[in-house]
VEXDREN-2710 file (C-alpha; in Angstrom, 1 decimal):
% VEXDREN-2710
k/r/px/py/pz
1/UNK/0.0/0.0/0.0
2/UNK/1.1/3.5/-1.2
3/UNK/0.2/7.0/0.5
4/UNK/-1.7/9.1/-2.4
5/UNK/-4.1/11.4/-3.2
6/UNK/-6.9/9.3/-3.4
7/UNK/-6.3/7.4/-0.5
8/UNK/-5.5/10.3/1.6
9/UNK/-9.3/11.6/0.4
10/UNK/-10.6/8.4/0.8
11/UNK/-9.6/8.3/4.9
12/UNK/-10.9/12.2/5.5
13/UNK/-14.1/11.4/3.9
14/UNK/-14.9/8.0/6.1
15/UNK/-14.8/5.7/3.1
16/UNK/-11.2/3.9/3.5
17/UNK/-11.2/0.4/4.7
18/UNK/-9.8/-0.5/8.5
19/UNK/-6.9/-0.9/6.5
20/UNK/-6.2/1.9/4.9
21/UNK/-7.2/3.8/8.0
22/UNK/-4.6/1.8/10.4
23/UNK/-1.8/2.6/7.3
24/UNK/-2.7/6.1/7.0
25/UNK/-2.9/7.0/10.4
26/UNK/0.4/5.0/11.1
27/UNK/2.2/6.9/8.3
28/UNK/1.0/10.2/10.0
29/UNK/2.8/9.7/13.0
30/UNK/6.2/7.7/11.1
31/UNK/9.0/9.6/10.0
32/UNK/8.3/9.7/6.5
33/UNK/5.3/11.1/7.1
34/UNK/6.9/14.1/9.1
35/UNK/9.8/14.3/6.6
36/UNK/7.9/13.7/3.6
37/UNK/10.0/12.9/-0.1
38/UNK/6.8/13.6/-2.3
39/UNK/7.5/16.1/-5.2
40/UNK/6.4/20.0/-4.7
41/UNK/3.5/18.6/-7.3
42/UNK/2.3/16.3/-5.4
43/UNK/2.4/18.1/-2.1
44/UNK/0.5/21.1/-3.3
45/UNK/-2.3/18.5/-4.7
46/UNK/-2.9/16.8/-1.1
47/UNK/-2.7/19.8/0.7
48/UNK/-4.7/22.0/-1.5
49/UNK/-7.7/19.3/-1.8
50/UNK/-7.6/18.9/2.3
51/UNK/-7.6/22.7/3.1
52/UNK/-10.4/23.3/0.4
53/UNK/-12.5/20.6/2.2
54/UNK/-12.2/21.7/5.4
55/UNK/-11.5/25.7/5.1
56/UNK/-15.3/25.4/3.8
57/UNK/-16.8/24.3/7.3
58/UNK/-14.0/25.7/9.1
59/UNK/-12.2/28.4/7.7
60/UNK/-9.0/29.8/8.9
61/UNK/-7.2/32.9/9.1
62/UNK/-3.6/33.3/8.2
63/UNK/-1.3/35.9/8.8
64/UNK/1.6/34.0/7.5
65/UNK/3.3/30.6/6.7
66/UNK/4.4/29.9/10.3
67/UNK/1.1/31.1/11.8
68/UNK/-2.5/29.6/12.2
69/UNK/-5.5/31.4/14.3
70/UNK/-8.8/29.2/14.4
71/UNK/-12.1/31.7/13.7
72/UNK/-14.5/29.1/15.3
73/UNK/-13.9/26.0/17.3
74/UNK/-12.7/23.1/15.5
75/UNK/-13.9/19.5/15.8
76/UNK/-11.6/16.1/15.7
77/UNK/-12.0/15.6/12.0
78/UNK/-11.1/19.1/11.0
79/UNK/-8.2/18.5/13.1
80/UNK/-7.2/14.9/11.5
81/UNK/-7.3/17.2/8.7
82/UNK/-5.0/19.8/9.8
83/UNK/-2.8/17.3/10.9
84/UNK/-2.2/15.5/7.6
85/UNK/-1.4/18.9/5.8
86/UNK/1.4/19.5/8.9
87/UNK/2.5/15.7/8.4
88/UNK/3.3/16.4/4.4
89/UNK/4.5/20.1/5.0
90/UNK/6.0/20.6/8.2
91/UNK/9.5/20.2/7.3
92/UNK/8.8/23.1/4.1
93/UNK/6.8/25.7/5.8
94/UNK/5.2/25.1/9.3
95/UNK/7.1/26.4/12.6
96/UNK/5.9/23.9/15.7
97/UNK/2.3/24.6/17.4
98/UNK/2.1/27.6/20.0
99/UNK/0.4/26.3/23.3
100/UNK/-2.9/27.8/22.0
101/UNK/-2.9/25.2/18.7
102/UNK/-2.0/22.4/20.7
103/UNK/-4.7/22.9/23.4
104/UNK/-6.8/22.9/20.1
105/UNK/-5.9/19.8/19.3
106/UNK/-7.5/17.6/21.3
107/UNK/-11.3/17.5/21.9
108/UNK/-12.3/17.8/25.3
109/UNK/-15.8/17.4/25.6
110/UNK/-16.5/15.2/28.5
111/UNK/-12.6/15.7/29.7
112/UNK/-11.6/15.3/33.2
113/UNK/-9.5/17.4/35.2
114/UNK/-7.7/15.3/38.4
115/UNK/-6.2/18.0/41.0
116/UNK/-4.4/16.4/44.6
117/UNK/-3.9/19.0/47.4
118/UNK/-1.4/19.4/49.3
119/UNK/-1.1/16.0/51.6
120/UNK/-2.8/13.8/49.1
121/UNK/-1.4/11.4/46.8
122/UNK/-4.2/10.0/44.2
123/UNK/-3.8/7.0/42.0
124/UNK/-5.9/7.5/38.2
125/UNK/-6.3/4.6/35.8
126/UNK/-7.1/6.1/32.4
127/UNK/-9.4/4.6/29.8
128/UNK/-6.3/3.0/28.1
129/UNK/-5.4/1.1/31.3
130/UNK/-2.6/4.2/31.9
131/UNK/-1.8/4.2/35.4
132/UNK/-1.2/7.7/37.1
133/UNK/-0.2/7.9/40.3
134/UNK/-0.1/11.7/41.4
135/UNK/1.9/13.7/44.0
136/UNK/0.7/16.3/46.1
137/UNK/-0.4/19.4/44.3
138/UNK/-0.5/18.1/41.3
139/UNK/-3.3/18.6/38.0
140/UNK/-3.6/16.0/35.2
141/UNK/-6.1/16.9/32.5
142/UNK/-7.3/14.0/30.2
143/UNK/-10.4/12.9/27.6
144/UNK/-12.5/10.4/28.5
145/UNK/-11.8/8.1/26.0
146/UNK/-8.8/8.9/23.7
147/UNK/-9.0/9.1/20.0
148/UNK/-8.4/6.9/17.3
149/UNK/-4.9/8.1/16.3
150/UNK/-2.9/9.3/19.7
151/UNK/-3.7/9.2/23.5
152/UNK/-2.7/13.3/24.7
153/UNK/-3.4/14.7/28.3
154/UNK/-1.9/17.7/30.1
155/UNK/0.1/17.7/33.3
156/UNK/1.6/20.1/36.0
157/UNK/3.3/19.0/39.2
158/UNK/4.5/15.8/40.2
159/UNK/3.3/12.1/39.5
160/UNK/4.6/9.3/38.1
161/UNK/3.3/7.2/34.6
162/UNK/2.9/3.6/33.9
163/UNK/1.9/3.9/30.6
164/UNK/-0.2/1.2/28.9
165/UNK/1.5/-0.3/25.6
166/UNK/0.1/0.9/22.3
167/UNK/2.5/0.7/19.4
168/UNK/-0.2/2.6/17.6
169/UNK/-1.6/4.9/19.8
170/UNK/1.4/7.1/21.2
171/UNK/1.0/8.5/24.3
172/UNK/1.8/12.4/24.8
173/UNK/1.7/14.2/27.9
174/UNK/2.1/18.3/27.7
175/UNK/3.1/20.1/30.1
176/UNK/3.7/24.4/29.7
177/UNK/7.4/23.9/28.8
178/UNK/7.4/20.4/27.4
179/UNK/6.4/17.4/25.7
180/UNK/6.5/13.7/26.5
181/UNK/6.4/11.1/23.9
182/UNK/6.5/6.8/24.5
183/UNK/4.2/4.5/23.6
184/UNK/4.5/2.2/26.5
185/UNK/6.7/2.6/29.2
186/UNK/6.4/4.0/32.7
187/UNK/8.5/7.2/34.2
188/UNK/8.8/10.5/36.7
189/UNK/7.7/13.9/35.8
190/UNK/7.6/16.7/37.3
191/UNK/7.1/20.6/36.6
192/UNK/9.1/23.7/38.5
193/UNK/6.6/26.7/37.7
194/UNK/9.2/28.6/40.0
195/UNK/11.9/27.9/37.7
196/UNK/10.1/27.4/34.3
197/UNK/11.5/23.8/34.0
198/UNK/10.1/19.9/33.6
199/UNK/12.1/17.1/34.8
200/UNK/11.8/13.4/33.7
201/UNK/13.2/10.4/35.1
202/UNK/12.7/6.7/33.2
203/UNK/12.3/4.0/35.4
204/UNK/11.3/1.4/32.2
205/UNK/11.5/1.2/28.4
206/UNK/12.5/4.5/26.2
207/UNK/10.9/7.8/26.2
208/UNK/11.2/10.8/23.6
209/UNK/11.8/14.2/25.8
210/UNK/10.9/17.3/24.1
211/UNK/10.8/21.5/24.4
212/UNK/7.1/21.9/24.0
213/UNK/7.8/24.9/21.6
214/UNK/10.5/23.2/19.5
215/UNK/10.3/19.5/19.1
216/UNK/13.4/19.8/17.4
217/UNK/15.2/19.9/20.9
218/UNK/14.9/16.6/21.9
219/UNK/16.1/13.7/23.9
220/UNK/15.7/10.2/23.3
221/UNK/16.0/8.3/27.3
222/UNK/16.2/4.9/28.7
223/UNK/15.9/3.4/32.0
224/UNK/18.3/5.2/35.2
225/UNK/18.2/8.2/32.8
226/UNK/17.1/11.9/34.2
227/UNK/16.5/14.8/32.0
228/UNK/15.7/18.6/32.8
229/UNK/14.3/20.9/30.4
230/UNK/15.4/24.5/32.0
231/UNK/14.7/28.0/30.8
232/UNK/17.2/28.5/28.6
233/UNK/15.8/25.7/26.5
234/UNK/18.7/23.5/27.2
235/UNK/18.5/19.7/28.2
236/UNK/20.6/18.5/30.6
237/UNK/21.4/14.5/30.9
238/UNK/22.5/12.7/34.1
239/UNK/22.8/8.8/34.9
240/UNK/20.8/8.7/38.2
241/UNK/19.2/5.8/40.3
242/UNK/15.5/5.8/39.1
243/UNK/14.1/3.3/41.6
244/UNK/15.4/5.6/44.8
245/UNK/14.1/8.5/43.0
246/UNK/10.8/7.5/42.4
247/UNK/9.9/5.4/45.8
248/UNK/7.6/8.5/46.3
249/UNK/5.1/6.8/44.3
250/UNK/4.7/3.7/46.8
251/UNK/4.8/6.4/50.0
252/UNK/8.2/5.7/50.4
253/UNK/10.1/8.3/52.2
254/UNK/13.8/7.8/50.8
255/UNK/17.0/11.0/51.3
256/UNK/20.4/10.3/49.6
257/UNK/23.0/12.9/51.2
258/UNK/19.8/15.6/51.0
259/UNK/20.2/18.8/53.2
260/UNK/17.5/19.8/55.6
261/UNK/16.1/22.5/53.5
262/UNK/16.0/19.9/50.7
263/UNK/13.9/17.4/52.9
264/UNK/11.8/20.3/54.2
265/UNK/10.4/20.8/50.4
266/UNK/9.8/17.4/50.2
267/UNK/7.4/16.9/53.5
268/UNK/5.7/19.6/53.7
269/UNK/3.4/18.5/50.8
270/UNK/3.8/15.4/51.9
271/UNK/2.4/16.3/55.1
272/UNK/0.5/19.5/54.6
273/UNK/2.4/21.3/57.2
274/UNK/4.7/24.3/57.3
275/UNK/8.2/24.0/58.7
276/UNK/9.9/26.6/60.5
277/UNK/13.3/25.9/61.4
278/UNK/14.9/28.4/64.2
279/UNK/18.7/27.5/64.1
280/UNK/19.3/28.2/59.7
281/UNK/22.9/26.8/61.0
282/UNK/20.2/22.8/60.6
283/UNK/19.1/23.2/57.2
284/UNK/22.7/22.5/55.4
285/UNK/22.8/19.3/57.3
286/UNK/22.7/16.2/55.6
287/UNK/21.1/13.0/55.9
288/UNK/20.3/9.7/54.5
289/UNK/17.3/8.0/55.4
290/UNK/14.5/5.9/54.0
291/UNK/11.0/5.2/55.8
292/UNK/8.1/3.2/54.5
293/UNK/4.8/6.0/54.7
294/UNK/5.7/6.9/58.4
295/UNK/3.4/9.2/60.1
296/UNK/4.5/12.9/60.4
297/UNK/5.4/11.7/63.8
298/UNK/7.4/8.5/62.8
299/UNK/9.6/10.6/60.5
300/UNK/10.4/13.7/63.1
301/UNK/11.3/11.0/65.8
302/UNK/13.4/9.6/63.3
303/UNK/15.1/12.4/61.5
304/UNK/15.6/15.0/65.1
305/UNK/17.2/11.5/66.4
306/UNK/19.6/11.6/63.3
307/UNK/20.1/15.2/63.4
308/UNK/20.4/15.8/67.1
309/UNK/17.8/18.4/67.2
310/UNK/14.3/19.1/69.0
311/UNK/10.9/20.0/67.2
312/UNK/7.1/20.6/68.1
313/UNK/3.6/20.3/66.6
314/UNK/1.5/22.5/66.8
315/UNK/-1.6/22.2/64.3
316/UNK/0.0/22.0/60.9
317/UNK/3.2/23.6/62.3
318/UNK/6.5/22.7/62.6
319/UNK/9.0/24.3/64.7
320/UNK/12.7/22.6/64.4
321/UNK/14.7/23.7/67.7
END
C-alpha cells in the first residue's frame, strides 16, 4: 500500500477500509510522514484538496506561513485534517504549534481534570489502562476516552506514569514547557513553575523528551536516565538511580545525602504542614534516610534523632529547635 491522493481523500471522507485507515494513520505519526520525499507537485495537490475541504466548514485565518489562528472552534475531524497537511508540510513551511494550537488539538468534551492537594497522593487509571499515580499538588487533565490516532493529556506538578503499551496509539503528555512522547513505558515527571523547568526520570522502556515549543530539541532516554528541560531551553542528561528517585510513588520516604532545606520541600506537601526551622545553622545538614509512609510523627522522631535536634507540633506547624 502506497500513500496518495486518493487514498489520503478516501480516509478524510470515512470511506477507507480498516486498513487503509490503520496505514494512513500509522504513516502520519512515522517519519516519512513528518519528513515527507513527495514532489512540490504532489504536495501542493494533497494539501490544497484537504484545506479546500475543510477551510469550507472551518475556515482559517492566516497571517503568514508559520502562523495559524482558528475563527471558530474546530472539531476532531477538521483537526485529522490539519494534521495531515502538517505531516506532508512541516518540514517546508510550518514552525511547531504555539500552546494555544495544541490545546486545540484535542477535543475535550467530556474531559476530566484530576487535582491532589497538598497532603494527598491519588492514584488515576485512564481509559487505556494508563496508570497515574499523582503527588501532592499536582493537575492531570485528560479525555474520557482517547481518539483513534494518539492518547494526549496535560500535566503540571508531580506524579509518576505507567503507561499502557500501544505501538499505535502514542502516548503524549504536555506540560507548559514540554512534551513527552513513549508508547509504552512508565516514568517520573515533574514541573518547576518557579523555575520554568520539567524534569523526567525513566524507570522502564524509552521515552522521547521534548521543548514543547521546539520538538526539534529533543532527547531520546532509557531506564536510570534523568532529563531537565530548563529556561534556557537547554536539556541536561544525568545517569541517576531511578528506583530511589521514584519510591515517592509507593509512600516511600527515601533521602540520599539531602540537606535539611531539601527534605523540608519534600514533607511539607507530603504532610501538609509548614516548617519553620529556628537554628538556619540545621538546614545544610545532611542525611540519609528511608521510611516506609511513616506518620508525620514517625519521620520527626526519626530524623531529630539523626540530626540531634528538637521540634514541636502544633496544628500543621513545625518548629525545628
Amino acid at each position: 500500500m502506497k500513500i496518495s491522493d486518493e487514498l489520503l481523500n478516501r480516509y478524510i471522507n470515512g470511506e477507507s477500509t480498516d486498513e487503509e485507515q490503520r496505514f494512513v494513520e500509522a504513516w502520519m505519526q512515522s517519519e516519512e510522514g513528518l519528513n515527507s520525499t513527495l514532489s512540490e507537485e504532489e504536495v501542493s495537490k494533497m494539501e490544497k484538496r484537504i484545506q479546500e475541504r475543510f477551510e469550507k466548514t472551518f475556515p482559517l485565518v492566516t497571517s503568514n506561513s508559520t502562523s495559524l489562528t482558528w475563527v471558530k472552534p474546530i472539531k476532531y475531524a477538521a483537526a485529522v485534517a490539519l494534521v495531515l497537511v502538517l505531516g506532508i508540510t512541516a518540514y517546508r513551511t510550518l514552525k511547531p504549534l504555539d500552546s494555544q494550537q495544541i490545546e486545540t488539538f484535542v477535543s475535550w468534551e467530556g474531559h476530566t481534570t484530576k487535582e491532589s492537594k497538598r497532603g494527598e497522593r491519588p492514584t488515576v487509571t485512564l481509559a487505556d489502562g494508563t496508570i497515574v499515580h499523582l503527588n501532592s499538588e499536582s493537575q492531570l487533565k485528560f479525555p474520557e476516552q482517547f481518539t483513534e490516532t494518539e492518547r494526549v493529556v496535560y500535566f503540571e506538578g508531580h506524579a509518576h506514569f505507567d503507561v499502557a503499551r500501544n505501538e499505535k496509539k502514542p502516548f503524549i503528555i504536555y506540560t507548559k514547557t514540554s512534551k513527552t512522547q513513549v508508547l509504552g513505558t512508565s516514568f517520573d515527571i515533574r514541573t518547576k513553575a518557579e523555575y520554568n523547568e520539567a524534569e523526567i526520570i525513566v524507570t522502564s522502556g524509552k521515552v522521547s523528551f521534548s521543548d514543547r515549543g521546539d520538538t526539534k530539541n529533543m532527547a531520546i532516554l532509557t531506564l536510570d536516565k534523568r532529563a531537565v528541560l530548563n529556561s534556557g531551553k537547554a536539556i541536561q542528561i544525568a545517569d541517576v538511580d531511578a528506583e530511589k528517585l521514584t519510591a515517592w510513588k509507593t509512600s516511600q520516604l527515601l533521602f540520599e545525602k539531602a540537606t535539611l532545606a531539601e527534605i523540608i520541600k519534600v514533607i511539607e506537601p507530603w504532610y501538609n504542614i509548614q516548617v519553620n526551622v529556628v537554628n538556619s545553622n540545621l538546614l545544610s545538614e545532611k542525611y540519609r534516610l528511608q521510611l516506609d509512609d511513616p506518620s508525620l510523627s514517625a519521620f520527626m522522631d526519626y530524623l531529630s534523632d539523626l540530626g540531634d535536634f528538637e521540634y514541636e507540633v502544633k496544628g500543621n506547624q513545625v518548629t525545628i529547635k
